[in-house]
C-alpha positions as CSV (number, residue, x, y, z in Angstrom):
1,X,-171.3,-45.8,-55.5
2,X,-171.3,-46.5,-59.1
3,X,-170.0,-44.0,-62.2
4,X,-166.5,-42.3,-62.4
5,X,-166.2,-38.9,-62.9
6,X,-167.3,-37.3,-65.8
7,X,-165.3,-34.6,-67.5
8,X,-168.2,-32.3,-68.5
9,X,-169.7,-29.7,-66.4
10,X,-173.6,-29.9,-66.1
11,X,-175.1,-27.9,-69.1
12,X,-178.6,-27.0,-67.7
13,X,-179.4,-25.7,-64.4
14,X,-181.8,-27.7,-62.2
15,X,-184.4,-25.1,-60.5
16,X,-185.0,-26.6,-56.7
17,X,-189.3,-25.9,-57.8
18,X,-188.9,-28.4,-60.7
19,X,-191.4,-31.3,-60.0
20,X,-188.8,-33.8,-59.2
21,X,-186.2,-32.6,-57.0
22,X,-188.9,-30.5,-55.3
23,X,-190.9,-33.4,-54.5
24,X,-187.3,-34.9,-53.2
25,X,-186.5,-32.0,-51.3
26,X,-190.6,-31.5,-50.0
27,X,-192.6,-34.1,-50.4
28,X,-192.2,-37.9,-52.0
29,X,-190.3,-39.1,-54.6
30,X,-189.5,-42.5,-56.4
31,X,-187.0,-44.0,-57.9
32,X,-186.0,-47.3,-59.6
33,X,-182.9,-49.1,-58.3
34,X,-181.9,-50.7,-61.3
35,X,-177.9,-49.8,-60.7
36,X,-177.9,-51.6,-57.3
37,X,-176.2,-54.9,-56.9
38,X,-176.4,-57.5,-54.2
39,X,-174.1,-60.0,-52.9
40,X,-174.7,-63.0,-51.0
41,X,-172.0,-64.1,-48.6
42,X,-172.8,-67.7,-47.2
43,X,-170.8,-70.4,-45.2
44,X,-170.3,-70.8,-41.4
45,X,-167.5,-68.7,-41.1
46,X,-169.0,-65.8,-43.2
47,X,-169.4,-63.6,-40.3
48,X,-165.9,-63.7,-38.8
49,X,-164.3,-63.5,-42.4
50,X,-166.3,-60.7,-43.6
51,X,-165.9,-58.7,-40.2
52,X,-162.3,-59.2,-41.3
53,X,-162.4,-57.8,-44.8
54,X,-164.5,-54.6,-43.7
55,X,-164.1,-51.1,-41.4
56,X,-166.7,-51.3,-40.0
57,X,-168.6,-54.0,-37.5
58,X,-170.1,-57.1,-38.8
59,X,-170.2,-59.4,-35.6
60,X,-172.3,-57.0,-34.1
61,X,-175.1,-56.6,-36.6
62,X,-177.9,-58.6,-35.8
63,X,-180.7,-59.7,-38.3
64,X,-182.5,-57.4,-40.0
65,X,-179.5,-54.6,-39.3
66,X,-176.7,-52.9,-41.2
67,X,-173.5,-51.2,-41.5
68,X,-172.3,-48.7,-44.0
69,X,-168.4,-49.9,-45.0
70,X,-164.9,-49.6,-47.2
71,X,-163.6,-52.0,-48.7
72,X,-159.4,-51.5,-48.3
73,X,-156.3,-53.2,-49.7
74,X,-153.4,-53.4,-47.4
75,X,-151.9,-50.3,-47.8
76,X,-155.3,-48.9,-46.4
77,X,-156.8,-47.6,-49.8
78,X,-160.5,-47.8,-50.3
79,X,-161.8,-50.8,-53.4
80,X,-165.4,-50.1,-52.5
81,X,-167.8,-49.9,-50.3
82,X,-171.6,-51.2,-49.7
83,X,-173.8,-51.2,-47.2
84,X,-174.0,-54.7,-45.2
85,X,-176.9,-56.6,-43.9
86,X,-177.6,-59.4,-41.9
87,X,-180.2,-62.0,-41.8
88,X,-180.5,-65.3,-40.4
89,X,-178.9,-67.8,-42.8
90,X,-176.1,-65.0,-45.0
91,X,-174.4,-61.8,-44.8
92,X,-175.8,-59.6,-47.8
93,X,-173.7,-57.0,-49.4
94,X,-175.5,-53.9,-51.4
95,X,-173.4,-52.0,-53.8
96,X,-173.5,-50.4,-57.3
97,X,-173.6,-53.1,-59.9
98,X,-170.5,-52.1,-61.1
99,X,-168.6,-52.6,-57.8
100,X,-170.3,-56.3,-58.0
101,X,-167.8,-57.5,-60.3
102,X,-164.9,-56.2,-59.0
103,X,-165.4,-57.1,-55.2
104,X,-166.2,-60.5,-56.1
105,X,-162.3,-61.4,-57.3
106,X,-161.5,-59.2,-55.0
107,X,-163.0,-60.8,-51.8
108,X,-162.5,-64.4,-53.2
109,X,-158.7,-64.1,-53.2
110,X,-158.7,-63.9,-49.5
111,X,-160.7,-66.8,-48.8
112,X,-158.4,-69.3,-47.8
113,X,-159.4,-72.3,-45.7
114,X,-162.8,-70.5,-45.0
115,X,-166.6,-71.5,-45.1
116,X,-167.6,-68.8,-47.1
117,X,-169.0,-68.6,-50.4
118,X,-169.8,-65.4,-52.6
119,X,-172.7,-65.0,-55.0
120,X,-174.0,-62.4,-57.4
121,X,-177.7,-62.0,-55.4
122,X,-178.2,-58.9,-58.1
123,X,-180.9,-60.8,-60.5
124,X,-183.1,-61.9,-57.8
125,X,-183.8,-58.5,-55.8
126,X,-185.8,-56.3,-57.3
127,X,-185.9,-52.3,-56.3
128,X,-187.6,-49.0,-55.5
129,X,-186.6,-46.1,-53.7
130,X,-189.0,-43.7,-51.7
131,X,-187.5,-40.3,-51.1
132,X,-188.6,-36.7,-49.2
133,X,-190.3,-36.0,-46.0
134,X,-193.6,-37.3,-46.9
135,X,-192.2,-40.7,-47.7
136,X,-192.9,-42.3,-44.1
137,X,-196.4,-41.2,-44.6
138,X,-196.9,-43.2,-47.6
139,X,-195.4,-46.0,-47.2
140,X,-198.3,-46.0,-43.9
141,X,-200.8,-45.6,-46.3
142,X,-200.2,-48.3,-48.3
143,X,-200.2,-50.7,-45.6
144,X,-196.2,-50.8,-44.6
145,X,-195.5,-49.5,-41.2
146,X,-191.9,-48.2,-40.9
147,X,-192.7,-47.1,-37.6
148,X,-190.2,-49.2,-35.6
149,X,-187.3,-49.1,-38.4
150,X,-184.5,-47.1,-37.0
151,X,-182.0,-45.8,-40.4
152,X,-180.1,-49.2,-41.3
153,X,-182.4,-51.7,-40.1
154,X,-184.8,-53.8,-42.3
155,X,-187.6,-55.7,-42.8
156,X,-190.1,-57.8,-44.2
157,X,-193.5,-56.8,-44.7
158,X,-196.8,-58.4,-46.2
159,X,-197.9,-56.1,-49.5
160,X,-200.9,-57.5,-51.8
161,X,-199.9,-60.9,-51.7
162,X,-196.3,-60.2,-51.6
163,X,-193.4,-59.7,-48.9
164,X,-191.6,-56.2,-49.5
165,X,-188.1,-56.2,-48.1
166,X,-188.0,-52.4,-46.4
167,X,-184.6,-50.7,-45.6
168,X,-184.6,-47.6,-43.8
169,X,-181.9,-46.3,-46.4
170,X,-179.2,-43.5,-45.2
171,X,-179.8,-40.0,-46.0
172,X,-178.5,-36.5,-44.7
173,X,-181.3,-34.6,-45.3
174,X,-184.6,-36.2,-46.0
175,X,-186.1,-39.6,-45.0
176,X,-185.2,-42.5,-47.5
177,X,-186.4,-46.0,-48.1
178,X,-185.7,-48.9,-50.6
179,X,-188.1,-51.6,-51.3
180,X,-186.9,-54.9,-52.2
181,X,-189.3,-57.4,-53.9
182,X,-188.5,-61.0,-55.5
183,X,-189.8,-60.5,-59.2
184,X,-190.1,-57.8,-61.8
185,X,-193.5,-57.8,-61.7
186,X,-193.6,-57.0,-58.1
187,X,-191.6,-54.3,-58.0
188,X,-193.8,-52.6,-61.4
189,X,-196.8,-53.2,-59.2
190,X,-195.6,-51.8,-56.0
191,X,-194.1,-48.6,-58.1
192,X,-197.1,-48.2,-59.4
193,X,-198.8,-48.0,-55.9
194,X,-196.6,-45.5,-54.7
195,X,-196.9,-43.4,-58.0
196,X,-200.7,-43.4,-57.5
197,X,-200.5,-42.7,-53.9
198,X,-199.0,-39.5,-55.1
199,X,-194.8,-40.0,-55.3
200,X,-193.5,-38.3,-58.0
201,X,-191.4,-40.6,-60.3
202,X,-187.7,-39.2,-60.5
203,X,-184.7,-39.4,-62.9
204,X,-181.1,-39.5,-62.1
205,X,-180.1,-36.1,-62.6
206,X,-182.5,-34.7,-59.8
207,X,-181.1,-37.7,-57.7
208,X,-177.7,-36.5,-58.5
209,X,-178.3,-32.8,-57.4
210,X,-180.2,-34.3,-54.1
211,X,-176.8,-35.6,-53.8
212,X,-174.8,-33.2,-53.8
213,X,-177.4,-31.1,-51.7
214,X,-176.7,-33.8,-48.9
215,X,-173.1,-34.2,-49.4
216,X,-173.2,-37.5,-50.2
217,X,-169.9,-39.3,-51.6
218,X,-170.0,-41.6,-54.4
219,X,-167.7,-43.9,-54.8
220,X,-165.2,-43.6,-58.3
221,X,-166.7,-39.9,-58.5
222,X,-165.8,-38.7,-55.0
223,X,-163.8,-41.4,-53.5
224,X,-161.3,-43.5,-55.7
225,X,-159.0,-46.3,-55.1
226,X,-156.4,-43.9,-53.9
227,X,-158.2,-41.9,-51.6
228,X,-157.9,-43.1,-47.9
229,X,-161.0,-43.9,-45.0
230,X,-160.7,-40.6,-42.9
231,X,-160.2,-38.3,-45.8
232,X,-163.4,-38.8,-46.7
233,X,-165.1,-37.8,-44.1
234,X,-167.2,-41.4,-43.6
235,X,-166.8,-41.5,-39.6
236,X,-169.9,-43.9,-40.7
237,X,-168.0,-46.7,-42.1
238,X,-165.2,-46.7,-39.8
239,X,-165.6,-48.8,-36.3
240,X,-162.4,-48.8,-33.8
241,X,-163.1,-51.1,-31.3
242,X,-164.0,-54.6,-33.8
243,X,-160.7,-56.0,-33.7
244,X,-158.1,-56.4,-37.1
245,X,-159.1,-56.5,-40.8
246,X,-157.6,-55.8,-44.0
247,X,-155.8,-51.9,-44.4
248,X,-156.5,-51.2,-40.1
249,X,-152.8,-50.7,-39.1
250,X,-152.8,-47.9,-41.9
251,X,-156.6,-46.7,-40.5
252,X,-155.5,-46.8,-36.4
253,X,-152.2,-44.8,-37.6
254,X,-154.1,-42.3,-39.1
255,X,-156.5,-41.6,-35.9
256,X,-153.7,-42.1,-33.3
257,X,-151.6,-39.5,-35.6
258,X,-155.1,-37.1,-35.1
259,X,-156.1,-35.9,-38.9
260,X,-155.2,-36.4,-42.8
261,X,-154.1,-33.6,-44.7
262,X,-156.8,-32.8,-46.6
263,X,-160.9,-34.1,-46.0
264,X,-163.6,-34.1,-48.1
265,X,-165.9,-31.4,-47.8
266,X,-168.9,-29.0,-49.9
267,X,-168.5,-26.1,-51.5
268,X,-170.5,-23.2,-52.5
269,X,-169.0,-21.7,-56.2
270,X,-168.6,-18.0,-56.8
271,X,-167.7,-17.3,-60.8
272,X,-167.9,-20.2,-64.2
273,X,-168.8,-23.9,-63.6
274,X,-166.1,-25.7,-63.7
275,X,-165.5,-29.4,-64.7
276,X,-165.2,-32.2,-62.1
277,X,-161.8,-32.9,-61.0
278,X,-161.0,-29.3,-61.4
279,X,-157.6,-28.0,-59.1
280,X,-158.2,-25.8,-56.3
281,X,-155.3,-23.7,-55.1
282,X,-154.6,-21.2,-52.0
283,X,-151.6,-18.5,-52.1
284,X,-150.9,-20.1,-55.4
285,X,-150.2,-23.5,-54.4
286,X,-152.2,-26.9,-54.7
287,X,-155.4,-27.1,-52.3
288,X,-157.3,-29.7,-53.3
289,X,-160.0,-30.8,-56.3
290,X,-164.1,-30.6,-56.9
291,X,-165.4,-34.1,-57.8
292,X,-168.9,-33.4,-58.1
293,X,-170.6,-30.1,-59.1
294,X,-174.0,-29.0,-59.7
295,X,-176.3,-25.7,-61.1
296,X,-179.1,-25.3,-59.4
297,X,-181.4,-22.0,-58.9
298,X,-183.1,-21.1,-56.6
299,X,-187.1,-20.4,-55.8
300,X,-185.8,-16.5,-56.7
301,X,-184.6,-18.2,-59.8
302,X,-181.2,-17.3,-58.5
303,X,-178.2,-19.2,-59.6
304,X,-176.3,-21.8,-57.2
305,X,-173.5,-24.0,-57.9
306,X,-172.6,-26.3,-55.3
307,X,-169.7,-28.9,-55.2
308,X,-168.3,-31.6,-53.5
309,X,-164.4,-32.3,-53.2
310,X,-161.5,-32.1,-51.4
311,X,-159.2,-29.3,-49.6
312,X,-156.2,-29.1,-47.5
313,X,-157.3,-29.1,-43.6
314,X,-154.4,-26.2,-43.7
315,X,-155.9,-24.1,-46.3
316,X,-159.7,-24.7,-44.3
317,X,-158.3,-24.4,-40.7
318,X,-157.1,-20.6,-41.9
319,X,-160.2,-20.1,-43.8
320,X,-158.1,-19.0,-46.7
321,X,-159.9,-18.2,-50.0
322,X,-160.0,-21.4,-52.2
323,X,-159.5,-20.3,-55.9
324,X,-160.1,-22.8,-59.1
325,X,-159.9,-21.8,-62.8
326,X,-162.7,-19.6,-63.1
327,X,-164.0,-18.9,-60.0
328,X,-164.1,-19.0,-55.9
329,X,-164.9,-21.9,-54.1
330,X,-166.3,-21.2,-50.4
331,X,-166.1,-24.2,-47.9
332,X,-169.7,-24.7,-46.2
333,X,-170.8,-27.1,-44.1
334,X,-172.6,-30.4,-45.2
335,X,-175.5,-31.2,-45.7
336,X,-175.2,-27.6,-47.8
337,X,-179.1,-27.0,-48.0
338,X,-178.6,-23.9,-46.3
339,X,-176.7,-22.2,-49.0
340,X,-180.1,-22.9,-51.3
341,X,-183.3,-21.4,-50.7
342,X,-185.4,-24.4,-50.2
343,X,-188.9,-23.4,-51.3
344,X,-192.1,-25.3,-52.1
């Protein structure tokens, strides 16, 4: 939800047995969450103006649960998005830091005559992140039952002599946690627990290929300010039953009219590795883009380049070849763990 697109192809391939996005893929794996932002929405009337500002349901979330959403402007184009959480006395809001700036002017020019007050909540949460199927196990033995957390539900949980904020985090493939503390210091202690209790500590390009593996979007990478709710393929963040907020008319036209023209989807590449935004074509006219791309090989030390992008629904109704500068791009289904030979 963070970085814009970069115009450089990866240069190294990431092998699916190297130590960290094996241990994603396999076992347990941590991460810091140091690009996450918070935002604190406040005021009596937070609830009724958020659920107005957002696709997907805020009345109905009660404490301790959340809701993956966009952010739109009126013509129904996507701002942001963020994941949105309820507790007793605010709304909280996680993005990328980067989005953090920008929806703060953003939501703050439609409050009105409304009870609601923003603040950046970024500075005082502190964050890991507990990846792979072994994850749930840990997080038992060190004393933090996730037990009873179904995925986008939280909650607070004595640690040491601290509370740890636990989110069952989204995730398309493997189980994925965050754990939210109030200092620094907190949050270098309780990383440290979890590396000695056997997580492998992470970096951002495994993250990124774990990703892409799951089929993930990232906002300015995969969607942009132009791109619109159903073309992404986000059913998540969409709710059709909550009543009216900002961009819907454009949103209920879209699902009474029955599809977009083109949806995101993954890709398996045959041929060079392209850059990200590279064209795709079919019979020689425009088909759609890659927006994120990654080299992987494979436990045969095979090579596999997966993407994610966009393509004309046309183009994947017929199952017509998709061709880029280079190479073949072949439509598969997300998450694309399948096309990767996931050994230990």
């Amino acid at each position: 939800m963070t970085t814009a697109a970069t115009s450089n192809p990866p240069q190294e391939a990431i092998s699916t047995s190297q130590p960290q996005l094996a241990a994603l893929l396999h076992g347990a794996a941590v991460a810091t969450l140091d690009q996450t932002g918070w935002l604190r929405v406040t005021g009596s009337d937070r609830v009724r103006w958020l659920n107005g500002m957002v696709t997907n349901s805020v009345q109905d979330l009660a404490p301790g649960q959340g809701a993956y959403n966009f952010f739109l402007n009126a013509q129904g184009r996507i701002q942001g998005d963020g994941y949105i959480f309820a507790s007793p006395d605010a709304l909280l809001i996680e993005t990328a830091c980067q989005q953090v700036a920008t929806l703060i002017p953003y939501l703050d020019h439609y409050i009105i005559m409304d009870d609601v007050e923003l603040a950046d909540a970024s500075d005082i949460r502190h964050g890991i992140s507990l990846i792979g199927p072994e994850a749930t196990a840990l997080l038992t033995k060190l004393g933090l039952d996730t037990s009873q957390l179904a995925e986008l539900e939280s909650a607070s949980l004595p640690w040491n002599s601290t509370t740890v904020t636990v989110i069952h985090a989204f995730s398309a493939l493997v189980p994925r946690f965050e754990l939210w503390v109030d200092t620094s210091a907190d949050a270098e202690a309780l990383l440290d627990a979890v590396k000695n209790s056997g997580a492998v500590l992470t970096g951002a390009a495994s993250l990124e290929a774990l990703r892409i593996i799951e089929g993930t979007p990232l906002y300015g990478t995969d969607v942009r300010d132009r791109d619109l709710p159903q073309e992404t393929n986000q059913t998540r963040a969409l709710h059709f039953a909550k009543g009216c907020y900002l961009g819907q008319e454009i949103v209920e036209r879209i699902r009474s009219r029955g599809n977009v023209h083109r949806t995101f989807t993954a890709f398996r590449l045959e041929g060079s590795v392209p850059a990200s935004g590279t064209a795709l074509e079919s019979a020689g006219k425009a088909a759609g883009e890659l927006t994120s791309i990654v080299s992987l090989t494979d436990d045969q030390n095979q090579p596999v380049t997966l993407a994610l992008g966009y393509a004309r629904r046309e183009a994947l109704d017929r199952n017509e070849p998709l061709s880029y500068s280079g190479g073949i791009a072949h439509p598969v289904s997300i998450p694309a763990a399948a096309e990767i030979k996931l050994s230990r």
